[in-house]
mmCIF file of the N, C-alpha and C atoms, coordinates in Angstrom:
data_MODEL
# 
_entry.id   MODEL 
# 
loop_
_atom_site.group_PDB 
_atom_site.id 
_atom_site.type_symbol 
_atom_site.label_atom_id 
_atom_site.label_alt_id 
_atom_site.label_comp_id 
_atom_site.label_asym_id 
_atom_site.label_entity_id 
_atom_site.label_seq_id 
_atom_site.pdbx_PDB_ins_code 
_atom_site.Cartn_x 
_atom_site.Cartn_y 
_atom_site.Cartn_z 
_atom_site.occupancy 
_atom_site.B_iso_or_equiv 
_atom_site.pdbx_formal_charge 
_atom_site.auth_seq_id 
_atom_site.auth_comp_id 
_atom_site.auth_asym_id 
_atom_site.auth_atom_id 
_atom_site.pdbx_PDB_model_num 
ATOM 1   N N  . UNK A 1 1  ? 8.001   24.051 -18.925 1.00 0.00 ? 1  UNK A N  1 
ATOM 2   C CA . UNK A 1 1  ? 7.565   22.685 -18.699 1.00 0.00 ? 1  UNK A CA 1 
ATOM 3   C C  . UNK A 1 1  ? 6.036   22.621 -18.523 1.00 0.00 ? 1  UNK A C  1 
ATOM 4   N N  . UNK A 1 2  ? 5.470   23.723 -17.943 1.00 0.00 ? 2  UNK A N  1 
ATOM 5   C CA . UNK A 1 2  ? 4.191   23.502 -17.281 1.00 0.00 ? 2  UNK A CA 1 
ATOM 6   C C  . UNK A 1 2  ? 3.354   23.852 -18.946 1.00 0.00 ? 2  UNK A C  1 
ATOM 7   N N  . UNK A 1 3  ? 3.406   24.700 -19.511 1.00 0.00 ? 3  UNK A N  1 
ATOM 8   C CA . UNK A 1 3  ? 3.015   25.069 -20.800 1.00 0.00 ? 3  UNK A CA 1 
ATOM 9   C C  . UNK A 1 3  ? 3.008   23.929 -21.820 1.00 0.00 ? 3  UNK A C  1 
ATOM 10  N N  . UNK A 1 4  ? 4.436   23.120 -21.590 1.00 0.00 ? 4  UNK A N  1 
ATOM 11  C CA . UNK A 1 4  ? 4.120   22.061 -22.642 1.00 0.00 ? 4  UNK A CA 1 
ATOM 12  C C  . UNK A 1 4  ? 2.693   21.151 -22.457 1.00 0.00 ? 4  UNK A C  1 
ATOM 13  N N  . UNK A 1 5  ? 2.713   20.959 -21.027 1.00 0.00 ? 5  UNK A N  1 
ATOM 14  C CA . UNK A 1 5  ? 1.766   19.704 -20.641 1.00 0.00 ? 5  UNK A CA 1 
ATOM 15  C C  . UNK A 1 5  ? 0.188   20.390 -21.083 1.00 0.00 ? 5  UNK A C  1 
ATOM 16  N N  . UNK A 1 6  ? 0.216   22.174 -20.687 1.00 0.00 ? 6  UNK A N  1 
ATOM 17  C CA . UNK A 1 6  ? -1.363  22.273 -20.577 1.00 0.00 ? 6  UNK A CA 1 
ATOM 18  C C  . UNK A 1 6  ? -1.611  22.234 -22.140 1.00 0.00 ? 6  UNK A C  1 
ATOM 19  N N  . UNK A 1 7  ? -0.625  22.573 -23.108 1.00 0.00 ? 7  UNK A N  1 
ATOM 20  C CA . UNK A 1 7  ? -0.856  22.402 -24.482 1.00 0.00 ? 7  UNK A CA 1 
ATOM 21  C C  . UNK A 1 7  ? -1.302  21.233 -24.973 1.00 0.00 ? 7  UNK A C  1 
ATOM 22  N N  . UNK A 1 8  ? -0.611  19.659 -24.426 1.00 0.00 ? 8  UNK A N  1 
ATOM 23  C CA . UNK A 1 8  ? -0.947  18.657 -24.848 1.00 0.00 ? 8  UNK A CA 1 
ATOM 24  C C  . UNK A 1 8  ? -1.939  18.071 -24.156 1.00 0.00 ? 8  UNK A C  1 
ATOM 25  N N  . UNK A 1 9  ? -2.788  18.910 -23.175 1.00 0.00 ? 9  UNK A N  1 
ATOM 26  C CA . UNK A 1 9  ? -4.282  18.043 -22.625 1.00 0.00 ? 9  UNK A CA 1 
ATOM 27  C C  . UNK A 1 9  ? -5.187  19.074 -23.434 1.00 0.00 ? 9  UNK A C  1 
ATOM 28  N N  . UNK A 1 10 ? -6.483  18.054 -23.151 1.00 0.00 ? 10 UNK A N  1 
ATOM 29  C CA . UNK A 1 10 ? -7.676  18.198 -24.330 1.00 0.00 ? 10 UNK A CA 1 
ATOM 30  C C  . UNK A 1 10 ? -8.594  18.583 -23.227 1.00 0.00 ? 10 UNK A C  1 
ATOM 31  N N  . UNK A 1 11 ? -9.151  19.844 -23.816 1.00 0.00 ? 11 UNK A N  1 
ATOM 32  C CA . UNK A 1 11 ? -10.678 20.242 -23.036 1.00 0.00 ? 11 UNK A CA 1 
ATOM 33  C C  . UNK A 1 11 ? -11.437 19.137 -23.137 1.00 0.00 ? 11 UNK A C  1 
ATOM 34  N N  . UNK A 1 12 ? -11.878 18.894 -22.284 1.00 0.00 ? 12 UNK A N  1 
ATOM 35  C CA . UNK A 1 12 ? -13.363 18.132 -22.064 1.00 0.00 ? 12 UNK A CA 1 
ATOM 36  C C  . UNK A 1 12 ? -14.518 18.374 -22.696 1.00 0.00 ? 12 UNK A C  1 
ATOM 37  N N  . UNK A 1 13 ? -15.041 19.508 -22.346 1.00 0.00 ? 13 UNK A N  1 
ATOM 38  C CA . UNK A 1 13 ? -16.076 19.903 -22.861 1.00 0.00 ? 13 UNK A CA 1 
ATOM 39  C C  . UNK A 1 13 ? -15.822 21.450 -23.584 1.00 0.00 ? 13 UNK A C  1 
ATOM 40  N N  . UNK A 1 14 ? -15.627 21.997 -24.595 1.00 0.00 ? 14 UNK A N  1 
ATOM 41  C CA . UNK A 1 14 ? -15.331 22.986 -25.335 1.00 0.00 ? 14 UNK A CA 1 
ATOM 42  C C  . UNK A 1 14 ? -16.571 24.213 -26.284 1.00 0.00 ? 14 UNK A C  1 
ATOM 43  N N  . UNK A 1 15 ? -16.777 25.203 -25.500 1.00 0.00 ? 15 UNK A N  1 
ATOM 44  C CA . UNK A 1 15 ? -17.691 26.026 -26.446 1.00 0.00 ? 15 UNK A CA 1 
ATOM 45  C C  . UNK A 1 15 ? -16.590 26.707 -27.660 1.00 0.00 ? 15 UNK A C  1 
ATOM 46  N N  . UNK A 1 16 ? -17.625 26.694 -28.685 1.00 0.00 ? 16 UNK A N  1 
ATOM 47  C CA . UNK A 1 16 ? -17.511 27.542 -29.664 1.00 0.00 ? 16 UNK A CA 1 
ATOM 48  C C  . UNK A 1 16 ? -18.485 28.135 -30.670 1.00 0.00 ? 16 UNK A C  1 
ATOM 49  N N  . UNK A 1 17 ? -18.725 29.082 -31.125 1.00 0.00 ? 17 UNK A N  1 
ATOM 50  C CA . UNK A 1 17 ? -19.696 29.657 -31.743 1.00 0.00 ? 17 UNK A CA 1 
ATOM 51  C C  . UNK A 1 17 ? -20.758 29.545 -31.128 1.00 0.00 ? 17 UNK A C  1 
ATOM 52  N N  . UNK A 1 18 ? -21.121 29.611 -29.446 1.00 0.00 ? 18 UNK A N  1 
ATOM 53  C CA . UNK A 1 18 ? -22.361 29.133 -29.374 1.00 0.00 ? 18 UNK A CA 1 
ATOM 54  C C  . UNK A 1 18 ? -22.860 27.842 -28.799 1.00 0.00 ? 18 UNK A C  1 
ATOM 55  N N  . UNK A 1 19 ? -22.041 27.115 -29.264 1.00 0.00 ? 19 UNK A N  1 
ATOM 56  C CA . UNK A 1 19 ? -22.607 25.692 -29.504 1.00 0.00 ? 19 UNK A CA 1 
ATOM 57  C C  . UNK A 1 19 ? -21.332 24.414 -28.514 1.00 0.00 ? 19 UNK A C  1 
ATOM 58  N N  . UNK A 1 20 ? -21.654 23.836 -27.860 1.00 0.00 ? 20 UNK A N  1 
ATOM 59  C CA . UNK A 1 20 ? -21.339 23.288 -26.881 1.00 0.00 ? 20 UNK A CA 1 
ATOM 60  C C  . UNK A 1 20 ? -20.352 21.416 -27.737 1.00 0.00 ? 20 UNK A C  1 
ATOM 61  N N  . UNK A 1 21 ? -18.990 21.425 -27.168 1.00 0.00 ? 21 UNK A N  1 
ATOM 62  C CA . UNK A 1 21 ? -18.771 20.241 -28.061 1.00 0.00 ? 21 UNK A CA 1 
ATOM 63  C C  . UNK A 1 21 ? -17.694 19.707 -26.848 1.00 0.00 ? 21 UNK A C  1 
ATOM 64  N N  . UNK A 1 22 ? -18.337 18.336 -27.279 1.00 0.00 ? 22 UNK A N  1 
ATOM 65  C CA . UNK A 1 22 ? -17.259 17.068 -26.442 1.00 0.00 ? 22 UNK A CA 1 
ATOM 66  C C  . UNK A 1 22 ? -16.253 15.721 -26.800 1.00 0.00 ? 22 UNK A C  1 
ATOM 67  N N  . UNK A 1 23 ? -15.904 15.717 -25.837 1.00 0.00 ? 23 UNK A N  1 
ATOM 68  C CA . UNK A 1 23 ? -15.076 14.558 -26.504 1.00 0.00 ? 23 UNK A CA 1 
ATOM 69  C C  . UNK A 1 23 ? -15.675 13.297 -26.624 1.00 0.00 ? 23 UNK A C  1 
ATOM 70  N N  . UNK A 1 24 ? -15.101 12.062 -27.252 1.00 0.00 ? 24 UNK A N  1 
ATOM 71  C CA . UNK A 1 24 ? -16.166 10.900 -27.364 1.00 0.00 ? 24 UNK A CA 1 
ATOM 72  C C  . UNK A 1 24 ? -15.953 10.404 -26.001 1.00 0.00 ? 24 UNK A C  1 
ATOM 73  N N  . UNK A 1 25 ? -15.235 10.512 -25.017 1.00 0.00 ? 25 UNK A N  1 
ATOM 74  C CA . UNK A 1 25 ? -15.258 9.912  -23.841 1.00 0.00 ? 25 UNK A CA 1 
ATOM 75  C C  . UNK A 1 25 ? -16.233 10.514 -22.426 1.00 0.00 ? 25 UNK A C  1 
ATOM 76  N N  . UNK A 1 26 ? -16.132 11.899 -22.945 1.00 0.00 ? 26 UNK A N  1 
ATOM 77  C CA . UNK A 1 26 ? -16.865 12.451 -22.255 1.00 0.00 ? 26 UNK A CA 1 
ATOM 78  C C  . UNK A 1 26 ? -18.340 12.265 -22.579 1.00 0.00 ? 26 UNK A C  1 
ATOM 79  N N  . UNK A 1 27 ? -18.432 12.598 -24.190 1.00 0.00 ? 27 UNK A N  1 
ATOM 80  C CA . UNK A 1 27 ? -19.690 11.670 -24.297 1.00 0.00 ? 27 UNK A CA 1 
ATOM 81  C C  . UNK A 1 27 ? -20.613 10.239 -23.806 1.00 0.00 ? 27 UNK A C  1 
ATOM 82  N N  . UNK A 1 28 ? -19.478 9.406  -24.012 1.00 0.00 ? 28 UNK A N  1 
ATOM 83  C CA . UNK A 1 28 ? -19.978 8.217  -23.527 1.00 0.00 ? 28 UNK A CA 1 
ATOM 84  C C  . UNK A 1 28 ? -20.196 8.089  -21.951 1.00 0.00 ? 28 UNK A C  1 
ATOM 85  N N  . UNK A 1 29 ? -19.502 9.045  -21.750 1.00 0.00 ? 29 UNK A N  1 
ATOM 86  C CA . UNK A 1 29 ? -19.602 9.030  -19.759 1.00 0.00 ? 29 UNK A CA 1 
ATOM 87  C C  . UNK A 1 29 ? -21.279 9.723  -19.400 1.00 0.00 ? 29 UNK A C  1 
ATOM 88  N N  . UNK A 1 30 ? -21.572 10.267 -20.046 1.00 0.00 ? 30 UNK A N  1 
ATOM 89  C CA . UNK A 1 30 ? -22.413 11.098 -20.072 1.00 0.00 ? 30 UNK A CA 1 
ATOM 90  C C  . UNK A 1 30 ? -23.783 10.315 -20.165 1.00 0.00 ? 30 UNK A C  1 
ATOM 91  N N  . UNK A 1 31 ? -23.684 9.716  -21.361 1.00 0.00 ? 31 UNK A N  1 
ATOM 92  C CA . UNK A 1 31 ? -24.684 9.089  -21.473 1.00 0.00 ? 31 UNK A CA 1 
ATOM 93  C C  . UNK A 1 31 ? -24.902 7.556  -20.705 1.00 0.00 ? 31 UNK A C  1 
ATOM 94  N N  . UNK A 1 32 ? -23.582 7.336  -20.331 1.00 0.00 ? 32 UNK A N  1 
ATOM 95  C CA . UNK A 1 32 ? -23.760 5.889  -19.559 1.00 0.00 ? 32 UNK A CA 1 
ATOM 96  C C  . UNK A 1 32 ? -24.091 6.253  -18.549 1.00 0.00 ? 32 UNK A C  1 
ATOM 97  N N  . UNK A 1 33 ? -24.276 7.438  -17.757 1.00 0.00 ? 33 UNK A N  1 
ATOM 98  C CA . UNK A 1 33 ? -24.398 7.761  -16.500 1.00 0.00 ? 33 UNK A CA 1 
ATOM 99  C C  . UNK A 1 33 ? -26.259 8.540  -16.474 1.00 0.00 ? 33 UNK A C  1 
ATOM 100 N N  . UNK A 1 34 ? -26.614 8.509  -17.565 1.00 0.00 ? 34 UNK A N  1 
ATOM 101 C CA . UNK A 1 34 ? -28.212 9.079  -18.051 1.00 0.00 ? 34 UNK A CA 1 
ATOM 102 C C  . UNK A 1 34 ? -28.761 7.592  -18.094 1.00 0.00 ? 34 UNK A C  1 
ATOM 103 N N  . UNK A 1 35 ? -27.938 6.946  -18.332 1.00 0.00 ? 35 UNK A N  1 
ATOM 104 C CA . UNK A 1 35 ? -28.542 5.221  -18.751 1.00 0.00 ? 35 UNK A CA 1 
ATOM 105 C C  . UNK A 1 35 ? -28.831 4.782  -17.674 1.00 0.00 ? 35 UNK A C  1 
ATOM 106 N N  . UNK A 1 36 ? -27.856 4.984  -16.384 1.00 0.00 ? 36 UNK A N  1 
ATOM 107 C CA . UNK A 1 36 ? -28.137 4.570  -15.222 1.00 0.00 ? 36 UNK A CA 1 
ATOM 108 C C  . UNK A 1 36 ? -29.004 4.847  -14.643 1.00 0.00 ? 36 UNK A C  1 
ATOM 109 N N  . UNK A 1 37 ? -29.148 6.264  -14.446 1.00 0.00 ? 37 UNK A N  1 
ATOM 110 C CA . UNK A 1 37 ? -30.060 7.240  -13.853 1.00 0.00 ? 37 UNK A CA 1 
ATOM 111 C C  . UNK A 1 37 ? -32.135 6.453  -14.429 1.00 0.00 ? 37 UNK A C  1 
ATOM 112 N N  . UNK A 1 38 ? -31.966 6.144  -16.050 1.00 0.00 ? 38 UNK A N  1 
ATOM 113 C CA . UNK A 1 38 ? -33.068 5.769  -16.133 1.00 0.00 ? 38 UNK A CA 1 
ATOM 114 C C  . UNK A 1 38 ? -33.937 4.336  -15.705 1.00 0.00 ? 38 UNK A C  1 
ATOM 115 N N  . UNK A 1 39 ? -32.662 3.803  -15.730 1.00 0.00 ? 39 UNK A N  1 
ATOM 116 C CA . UNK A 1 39 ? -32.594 2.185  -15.469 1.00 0.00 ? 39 UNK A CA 1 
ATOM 117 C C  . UNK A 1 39 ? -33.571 2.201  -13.765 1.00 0.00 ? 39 UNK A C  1 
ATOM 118 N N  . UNK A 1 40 ? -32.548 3.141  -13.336 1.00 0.00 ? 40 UNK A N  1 
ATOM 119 C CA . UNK A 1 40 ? -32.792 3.367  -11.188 1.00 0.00 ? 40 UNK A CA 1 
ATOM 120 C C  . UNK A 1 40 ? -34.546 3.855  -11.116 1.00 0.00 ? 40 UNK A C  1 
ATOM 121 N N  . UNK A 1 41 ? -34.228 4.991  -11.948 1.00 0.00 ? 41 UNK A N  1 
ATOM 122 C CA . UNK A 1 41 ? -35.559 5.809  -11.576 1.00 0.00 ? 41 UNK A CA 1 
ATOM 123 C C  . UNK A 1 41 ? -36.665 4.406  -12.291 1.00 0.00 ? 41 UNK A C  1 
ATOM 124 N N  . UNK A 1 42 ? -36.548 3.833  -13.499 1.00 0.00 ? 42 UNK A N  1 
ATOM 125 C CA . UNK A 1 42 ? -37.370 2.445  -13.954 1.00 0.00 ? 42 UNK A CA 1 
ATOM 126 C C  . UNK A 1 42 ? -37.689 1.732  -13.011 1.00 0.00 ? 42 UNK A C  1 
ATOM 127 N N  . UNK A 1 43 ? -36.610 1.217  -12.276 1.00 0.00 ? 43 UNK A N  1 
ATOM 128 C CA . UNK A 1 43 ? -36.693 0.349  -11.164 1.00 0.00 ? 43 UNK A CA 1 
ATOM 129 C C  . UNK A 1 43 ? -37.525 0.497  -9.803  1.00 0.00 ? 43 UNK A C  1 
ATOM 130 N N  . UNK A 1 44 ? -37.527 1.676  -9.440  1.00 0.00 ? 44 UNK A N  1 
ATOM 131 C CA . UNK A 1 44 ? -37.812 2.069  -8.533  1.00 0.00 ? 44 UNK A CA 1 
ATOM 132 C C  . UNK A 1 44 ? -39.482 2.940  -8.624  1.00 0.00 ? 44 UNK A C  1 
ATOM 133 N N  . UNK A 1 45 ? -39.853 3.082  -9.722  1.00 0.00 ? 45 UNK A N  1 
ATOM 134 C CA . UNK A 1 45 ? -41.452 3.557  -10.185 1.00 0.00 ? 45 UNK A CA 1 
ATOM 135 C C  . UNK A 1 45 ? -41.939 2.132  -10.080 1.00 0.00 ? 45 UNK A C  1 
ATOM 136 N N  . UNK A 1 46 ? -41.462 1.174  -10.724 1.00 0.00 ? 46 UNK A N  1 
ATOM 137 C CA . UNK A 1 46 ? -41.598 -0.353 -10.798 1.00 0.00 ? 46 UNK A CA 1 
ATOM 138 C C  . UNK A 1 46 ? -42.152 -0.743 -9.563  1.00 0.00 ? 46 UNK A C  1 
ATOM 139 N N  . UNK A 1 47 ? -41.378 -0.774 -8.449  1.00 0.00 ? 47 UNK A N  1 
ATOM 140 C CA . UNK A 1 47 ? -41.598 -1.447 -7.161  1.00 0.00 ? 47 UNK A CA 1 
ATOM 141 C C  . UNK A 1 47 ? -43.116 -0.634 -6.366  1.00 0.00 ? 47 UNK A C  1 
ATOM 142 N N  . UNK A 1 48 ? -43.244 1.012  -6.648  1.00 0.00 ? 48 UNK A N  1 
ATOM 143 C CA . UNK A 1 48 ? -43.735 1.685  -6.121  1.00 0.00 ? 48 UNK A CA 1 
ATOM 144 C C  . UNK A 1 48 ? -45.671 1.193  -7.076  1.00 0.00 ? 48 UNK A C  1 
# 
């Protein structure tokens, strides 16, 4: 039972050859959360 389930979930983030690969959700999390980060740090150089 436990084998079926880990077969049917998806790495997140997956190396191969080297080279680093994601899913599109993880992607988008990624970058919406870099978006934020620039928006804050914008905001806050702004006031200063």
């Amino acid at each position: 039972m436990e084998r079926q389930q880990n077969q049917n979930q998806v790495k997140k983030i997956m190396f191969k050859d080297g080279k680093m690969y994601f899913t599109k959700e993880t992607e988008r999390r990624i970058f919406f959360f870099m978006t934020l980060i620039v928006l804050a740090s914008g905001a806050v150089i702004k006031l200063f």
